[in-house]
C-alpha positions as protocol buffer text, in pm:
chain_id: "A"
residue {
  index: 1
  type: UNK
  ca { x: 221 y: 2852 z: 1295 }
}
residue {
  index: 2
  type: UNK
  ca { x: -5 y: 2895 z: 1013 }
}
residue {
  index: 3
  type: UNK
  ca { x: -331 y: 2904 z: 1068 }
}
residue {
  index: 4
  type: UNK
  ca { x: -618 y: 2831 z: 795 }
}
residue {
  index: 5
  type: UNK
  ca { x: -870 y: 3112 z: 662 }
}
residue {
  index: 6
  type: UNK
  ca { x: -1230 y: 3081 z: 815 }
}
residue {
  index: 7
  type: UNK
  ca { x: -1503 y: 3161 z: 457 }
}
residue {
  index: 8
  type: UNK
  ca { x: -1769 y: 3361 z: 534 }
}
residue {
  index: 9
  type: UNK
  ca { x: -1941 y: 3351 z: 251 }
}
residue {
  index: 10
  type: UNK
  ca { x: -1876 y: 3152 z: -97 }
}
residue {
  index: 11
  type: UNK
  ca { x: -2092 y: 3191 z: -409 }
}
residue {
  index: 12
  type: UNK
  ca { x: -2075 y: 3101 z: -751 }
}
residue {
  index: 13
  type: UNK
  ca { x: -2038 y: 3294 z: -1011 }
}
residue {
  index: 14
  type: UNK
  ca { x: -1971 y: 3112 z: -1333 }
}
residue {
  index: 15
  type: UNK
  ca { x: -2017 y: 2754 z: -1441 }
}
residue {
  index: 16
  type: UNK
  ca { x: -1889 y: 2624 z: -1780 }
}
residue {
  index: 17
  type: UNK
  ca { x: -1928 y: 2285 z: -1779 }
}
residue {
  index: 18
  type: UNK
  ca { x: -1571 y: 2144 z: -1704 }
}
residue {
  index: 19
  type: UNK
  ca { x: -1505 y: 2420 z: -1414 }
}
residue {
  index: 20
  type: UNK
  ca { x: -1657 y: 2687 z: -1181 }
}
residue {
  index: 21
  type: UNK
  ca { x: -1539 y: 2981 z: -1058 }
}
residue {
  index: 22
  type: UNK
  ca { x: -1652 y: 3108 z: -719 }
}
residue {
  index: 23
  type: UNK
  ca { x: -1632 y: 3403 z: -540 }
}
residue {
  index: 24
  type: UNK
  ca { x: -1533 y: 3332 z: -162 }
}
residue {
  index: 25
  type: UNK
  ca { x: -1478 y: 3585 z: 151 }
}
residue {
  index: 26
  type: UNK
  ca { x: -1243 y: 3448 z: 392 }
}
residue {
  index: 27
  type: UNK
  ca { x: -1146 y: 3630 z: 753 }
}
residue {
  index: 28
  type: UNK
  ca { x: -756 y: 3637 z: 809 }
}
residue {
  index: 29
  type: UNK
  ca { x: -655 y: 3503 z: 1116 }
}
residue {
  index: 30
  type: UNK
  ca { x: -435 y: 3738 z: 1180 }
}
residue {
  index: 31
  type: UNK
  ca { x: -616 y: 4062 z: 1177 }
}
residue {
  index: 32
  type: UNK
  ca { x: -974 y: 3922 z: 1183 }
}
residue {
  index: 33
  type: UNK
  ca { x: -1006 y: 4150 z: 809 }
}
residue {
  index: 34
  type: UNK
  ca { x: -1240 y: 4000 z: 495 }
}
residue {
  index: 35
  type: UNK
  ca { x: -1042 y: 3950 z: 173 }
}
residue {
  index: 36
  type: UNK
  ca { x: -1189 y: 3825 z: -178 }
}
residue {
  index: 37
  type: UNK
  ca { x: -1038 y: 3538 z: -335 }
}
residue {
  index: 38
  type: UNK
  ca { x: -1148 y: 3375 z: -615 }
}
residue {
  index: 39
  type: UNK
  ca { x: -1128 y: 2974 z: -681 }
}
residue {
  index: 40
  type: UNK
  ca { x: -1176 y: 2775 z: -985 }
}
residue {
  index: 41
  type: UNK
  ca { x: -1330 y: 2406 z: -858 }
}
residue {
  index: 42
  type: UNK
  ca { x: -1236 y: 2166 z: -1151 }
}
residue {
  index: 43
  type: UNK
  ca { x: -1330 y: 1789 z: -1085 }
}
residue {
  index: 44
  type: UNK
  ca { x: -994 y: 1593 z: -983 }
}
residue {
  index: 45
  type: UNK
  ca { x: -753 y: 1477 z: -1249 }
}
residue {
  index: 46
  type: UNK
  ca { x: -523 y: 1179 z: -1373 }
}
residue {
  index: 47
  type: UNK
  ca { x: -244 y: 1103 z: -1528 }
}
residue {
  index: 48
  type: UNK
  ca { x: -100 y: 781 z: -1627 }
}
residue {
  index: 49
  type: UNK
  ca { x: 252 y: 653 z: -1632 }
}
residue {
  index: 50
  type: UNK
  ca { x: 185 y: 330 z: -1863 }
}
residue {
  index: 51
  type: UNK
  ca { x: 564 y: 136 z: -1899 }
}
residue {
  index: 52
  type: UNK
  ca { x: 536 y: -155 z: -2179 }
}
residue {
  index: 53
  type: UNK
  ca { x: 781 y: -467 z: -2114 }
}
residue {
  index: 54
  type: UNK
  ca { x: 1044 y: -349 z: -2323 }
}
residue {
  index: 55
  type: UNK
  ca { x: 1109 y: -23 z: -2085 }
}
residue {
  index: 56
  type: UNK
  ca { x: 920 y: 217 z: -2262 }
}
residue {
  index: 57
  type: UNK
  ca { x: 676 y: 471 z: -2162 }
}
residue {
  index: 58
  type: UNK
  ca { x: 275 y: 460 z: -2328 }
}
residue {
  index: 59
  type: UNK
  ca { x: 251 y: 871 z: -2469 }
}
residue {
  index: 60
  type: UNK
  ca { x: 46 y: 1112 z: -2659 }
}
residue {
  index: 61
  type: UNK
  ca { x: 89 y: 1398 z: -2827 }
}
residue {
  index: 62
  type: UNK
  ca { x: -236 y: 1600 z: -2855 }
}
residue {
  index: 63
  type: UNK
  ca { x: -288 y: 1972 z: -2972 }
}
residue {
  index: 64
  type: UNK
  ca { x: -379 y: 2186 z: -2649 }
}
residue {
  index: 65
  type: UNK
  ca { x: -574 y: 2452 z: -2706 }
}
residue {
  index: 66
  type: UNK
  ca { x: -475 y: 2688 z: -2399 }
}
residue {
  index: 67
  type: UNK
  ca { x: -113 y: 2705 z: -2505 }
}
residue {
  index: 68
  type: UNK
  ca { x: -184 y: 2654 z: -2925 }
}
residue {
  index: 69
  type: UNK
  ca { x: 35 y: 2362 z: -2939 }
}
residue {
  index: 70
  type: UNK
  ca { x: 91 y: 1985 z: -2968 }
}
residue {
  index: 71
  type: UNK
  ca { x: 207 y: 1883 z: -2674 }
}
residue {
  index: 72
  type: UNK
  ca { x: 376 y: 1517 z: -2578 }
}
residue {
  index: 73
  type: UNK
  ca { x: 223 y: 1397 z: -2252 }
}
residue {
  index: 74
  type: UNK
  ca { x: 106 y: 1099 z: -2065 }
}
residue {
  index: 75
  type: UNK
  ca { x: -241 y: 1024 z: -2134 }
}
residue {
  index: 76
  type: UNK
  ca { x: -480 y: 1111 z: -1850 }
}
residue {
  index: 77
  type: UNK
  ca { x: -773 y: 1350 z: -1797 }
}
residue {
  index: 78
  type: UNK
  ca { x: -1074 y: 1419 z: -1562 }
}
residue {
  index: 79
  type: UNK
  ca { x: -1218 y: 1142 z: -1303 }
}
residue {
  index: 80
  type: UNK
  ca { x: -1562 y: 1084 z: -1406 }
}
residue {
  index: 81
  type: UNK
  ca { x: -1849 y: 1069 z: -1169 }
}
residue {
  index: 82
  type: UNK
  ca { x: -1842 y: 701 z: -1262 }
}
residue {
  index: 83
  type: UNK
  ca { x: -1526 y: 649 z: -1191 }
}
residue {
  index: 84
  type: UNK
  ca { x: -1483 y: 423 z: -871 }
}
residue {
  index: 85
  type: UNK
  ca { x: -1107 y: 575 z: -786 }
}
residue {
  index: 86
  type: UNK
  ca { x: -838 y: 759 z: -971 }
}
residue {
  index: 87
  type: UNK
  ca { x: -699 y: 418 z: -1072 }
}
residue {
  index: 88
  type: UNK
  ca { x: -996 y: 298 z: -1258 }
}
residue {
  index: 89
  type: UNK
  ca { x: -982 y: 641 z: -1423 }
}
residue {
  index: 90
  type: UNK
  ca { x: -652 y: 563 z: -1530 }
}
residue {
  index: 91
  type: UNK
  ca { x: -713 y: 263 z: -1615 }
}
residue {
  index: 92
  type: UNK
  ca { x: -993 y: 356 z: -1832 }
}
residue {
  index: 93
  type: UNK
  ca { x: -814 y: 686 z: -1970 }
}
residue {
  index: 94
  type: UNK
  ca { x: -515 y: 482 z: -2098 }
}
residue {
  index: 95
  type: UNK
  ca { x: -711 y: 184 z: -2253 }
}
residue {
  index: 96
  type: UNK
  ca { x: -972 y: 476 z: -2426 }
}
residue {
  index: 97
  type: UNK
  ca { x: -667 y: 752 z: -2555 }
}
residue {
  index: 98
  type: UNK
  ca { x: -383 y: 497 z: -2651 }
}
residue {
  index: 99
  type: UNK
  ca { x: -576 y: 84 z: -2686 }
}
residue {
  index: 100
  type: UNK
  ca { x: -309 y: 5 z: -2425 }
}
residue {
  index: 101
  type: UNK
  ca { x: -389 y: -229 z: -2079 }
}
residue {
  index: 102
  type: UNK
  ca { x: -137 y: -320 z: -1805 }
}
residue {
  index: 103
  type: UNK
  ca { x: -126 y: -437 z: -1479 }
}
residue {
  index: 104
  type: UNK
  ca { x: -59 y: -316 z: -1103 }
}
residue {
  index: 105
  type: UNK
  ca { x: -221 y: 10 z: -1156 }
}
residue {
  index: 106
  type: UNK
  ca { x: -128 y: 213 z: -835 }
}
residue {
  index: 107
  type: UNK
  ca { x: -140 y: 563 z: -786 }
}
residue {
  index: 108
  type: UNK
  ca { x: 244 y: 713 z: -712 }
}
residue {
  index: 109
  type: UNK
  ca { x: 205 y: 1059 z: -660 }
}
residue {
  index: 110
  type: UNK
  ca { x: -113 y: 1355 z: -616 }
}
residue {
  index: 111
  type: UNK
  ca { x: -21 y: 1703 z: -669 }
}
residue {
  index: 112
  type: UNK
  ca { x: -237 y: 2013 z: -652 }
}
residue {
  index: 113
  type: UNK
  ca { x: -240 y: 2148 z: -971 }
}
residue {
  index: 114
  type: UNK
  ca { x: -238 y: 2518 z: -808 }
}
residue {
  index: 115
  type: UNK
  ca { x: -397 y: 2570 z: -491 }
}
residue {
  index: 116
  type: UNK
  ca { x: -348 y: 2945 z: -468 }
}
residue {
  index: 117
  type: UNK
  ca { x: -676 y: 2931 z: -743 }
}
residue {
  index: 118
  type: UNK
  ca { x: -816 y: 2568 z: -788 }
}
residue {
  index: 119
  type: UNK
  ca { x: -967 y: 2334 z: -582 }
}
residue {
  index: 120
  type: UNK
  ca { x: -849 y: 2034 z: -762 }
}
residue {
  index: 121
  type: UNK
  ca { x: -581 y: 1714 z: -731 }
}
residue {
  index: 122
  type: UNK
  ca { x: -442 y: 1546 z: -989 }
}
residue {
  index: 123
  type: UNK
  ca { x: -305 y: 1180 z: -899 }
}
residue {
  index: 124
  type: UNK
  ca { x: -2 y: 1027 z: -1108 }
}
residue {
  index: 125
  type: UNK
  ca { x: -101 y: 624 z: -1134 }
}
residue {
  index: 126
  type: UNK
  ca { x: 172 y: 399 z: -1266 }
}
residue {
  index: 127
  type: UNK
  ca { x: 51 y: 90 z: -1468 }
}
residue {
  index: 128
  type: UNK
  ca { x: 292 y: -173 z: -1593 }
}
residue {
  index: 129
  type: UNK
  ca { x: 325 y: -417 z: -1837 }
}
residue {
  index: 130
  type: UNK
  ca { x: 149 y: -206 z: -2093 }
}
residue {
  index: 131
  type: UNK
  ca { x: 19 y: -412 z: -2404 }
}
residue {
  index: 132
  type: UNK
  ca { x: -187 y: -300 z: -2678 }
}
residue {
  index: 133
  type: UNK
  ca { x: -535 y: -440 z: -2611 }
}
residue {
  index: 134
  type: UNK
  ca { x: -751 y: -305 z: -2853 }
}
residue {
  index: 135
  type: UNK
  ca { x: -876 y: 33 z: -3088 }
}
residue {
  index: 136
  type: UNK
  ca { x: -843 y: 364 z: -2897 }
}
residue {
  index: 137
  type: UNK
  ca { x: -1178 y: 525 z: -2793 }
}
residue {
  index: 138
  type: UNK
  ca { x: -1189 y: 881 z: -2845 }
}
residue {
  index: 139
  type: UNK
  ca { x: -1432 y: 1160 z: -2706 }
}
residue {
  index: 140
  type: UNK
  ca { x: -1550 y: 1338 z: -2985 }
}
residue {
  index: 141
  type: UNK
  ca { x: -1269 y: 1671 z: -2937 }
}
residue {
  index: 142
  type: UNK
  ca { x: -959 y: 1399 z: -2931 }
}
residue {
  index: 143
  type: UNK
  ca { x: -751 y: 1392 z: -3205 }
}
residue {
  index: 144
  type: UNK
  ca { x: -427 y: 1137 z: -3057 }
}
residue {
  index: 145
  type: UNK
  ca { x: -131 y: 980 z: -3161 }
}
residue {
  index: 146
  type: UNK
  ca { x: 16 y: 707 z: -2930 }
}
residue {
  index: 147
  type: UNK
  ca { x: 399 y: 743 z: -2904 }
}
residue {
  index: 148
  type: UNK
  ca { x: 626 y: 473 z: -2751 }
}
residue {
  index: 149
  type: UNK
  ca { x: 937 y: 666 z: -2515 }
}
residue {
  index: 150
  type: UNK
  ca { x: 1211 y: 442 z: -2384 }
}
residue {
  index: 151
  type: UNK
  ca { x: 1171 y: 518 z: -1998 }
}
residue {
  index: 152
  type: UNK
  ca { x: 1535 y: 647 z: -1980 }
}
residue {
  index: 153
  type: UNK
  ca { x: 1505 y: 939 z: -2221 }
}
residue {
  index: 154
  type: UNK
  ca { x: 1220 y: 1107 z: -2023 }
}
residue {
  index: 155
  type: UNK
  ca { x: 1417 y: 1346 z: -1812 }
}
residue {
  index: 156
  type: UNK
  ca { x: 1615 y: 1442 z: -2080 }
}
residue {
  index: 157
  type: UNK
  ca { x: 1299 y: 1490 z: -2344 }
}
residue {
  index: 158
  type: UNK
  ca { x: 1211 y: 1754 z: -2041 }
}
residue {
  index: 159
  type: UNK
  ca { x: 1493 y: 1915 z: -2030 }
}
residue {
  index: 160
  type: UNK
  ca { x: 1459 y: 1964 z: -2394 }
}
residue {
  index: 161
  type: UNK
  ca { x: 1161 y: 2125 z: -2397 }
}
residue {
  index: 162
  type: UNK
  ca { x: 1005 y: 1813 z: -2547 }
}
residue {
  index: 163
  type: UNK
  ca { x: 776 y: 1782 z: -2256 }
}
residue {
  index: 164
  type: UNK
  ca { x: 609 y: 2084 z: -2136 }
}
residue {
  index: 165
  type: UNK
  ca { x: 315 y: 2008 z: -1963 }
}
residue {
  index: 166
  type: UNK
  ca { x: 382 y: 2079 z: -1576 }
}
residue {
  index: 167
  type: UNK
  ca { x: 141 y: 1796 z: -1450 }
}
residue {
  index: 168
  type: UNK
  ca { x: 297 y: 1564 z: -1635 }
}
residue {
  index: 169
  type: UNK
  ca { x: 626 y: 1659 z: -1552 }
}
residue {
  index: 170
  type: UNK
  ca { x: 526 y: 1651 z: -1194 }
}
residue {
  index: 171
  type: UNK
  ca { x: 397 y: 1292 z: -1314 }
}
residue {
  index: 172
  type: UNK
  ca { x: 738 y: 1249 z: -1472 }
}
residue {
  index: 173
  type: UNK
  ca { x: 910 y: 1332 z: -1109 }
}
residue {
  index: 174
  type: UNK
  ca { x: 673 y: 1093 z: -939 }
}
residue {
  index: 175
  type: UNK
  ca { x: 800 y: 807 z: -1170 }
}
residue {
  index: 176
  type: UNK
  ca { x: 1144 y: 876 z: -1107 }
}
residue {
  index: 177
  type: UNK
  ca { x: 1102 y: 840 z: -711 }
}
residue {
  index: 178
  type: UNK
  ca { x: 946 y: 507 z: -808 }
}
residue {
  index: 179
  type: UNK
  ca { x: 1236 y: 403 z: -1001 }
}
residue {
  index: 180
  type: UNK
  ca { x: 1517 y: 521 z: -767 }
}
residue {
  index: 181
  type: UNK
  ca { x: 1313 y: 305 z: -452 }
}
């Protein structure tokens, strides 16, 4: 059986703002040894599957800066401290990137966006019956364009390469669990 890592120690070592990086020393359980590891602790995450009435999935595409591209994803991003759960963060992430609302927001799936190095979860939420409800809300380094996807053509627009972000594919998965029952 495998048995967890006691830390000995932990301390910080950077902090910029959206994410830390830490330093901890953890004692194997197997041969009672110290090891280094480093962890980045990022605040937990969201992503949004938003379906409108007519079938179709609620998009962006956004230019990501890590990979120098414009990506297609669902809209999501960090949960705020003022957030009361990952579903109002949805809730509030889709309404402020894309002007859309829905209804019977529910999270679907929660992933670990890699635990070998980060501390953080990212939760899929599925909202449906997504209208247009108003003007998008930007934070001031969003620069968003709202793209309607019929719900059918998602695996495929993954398998094309279309969609390359692996959170939201892993969103992507969740929704198709959803839809099979």
């Amino acid at each position: 059986m495998i048995k967890p890592w006691k830390r000995a120690s932990t301390q910080t070592l950077a902090d910029y703002r959206i994410f830390r990086v830490r330093s901890d020393v953890k004692v194997s359980p197997i041969s009672g040894r110290e090891h280094d590891f480093y962890v980045i602790d990022c605040v937990n995450w969201v992503n949004v599957i938003a379906r409108t009435p007519q079938d179709e999935l609620v998009m962006i595409e956004q230019y990501r800066h890590g990979s120098e591209t414009v990506e297609l994803e669902a809209p999501g991003g960090m949960i705020d401290p003022e957030d009361a759960s990952p579903v109002a963060a949805a809730v509030r992430e889709l309404r402020e990137e894309t002007g859309y609302e829905g209804k019977s927001a529910r999270i679907i799936g929660e992933v670990f966006p890699n635990p070998a190095i980060m501390s953080n979860v990212c939760y899929t939420v599925f909202i449906d019956d997504c209208r247009p409800a108003g003007p998008v809300d930007f934070d001031a380094t969003e620069d968003l364009l709202t793209r309607l996807v019929p719900a059918t053509e998602a695996g495929a627009l993954v398998r094309a390469g279309k969609i390359r972000h692996s959170l939201v594919t892993a969103a992507l998965f969740h929704y198709d669990l959803l839809r099979r029952g």
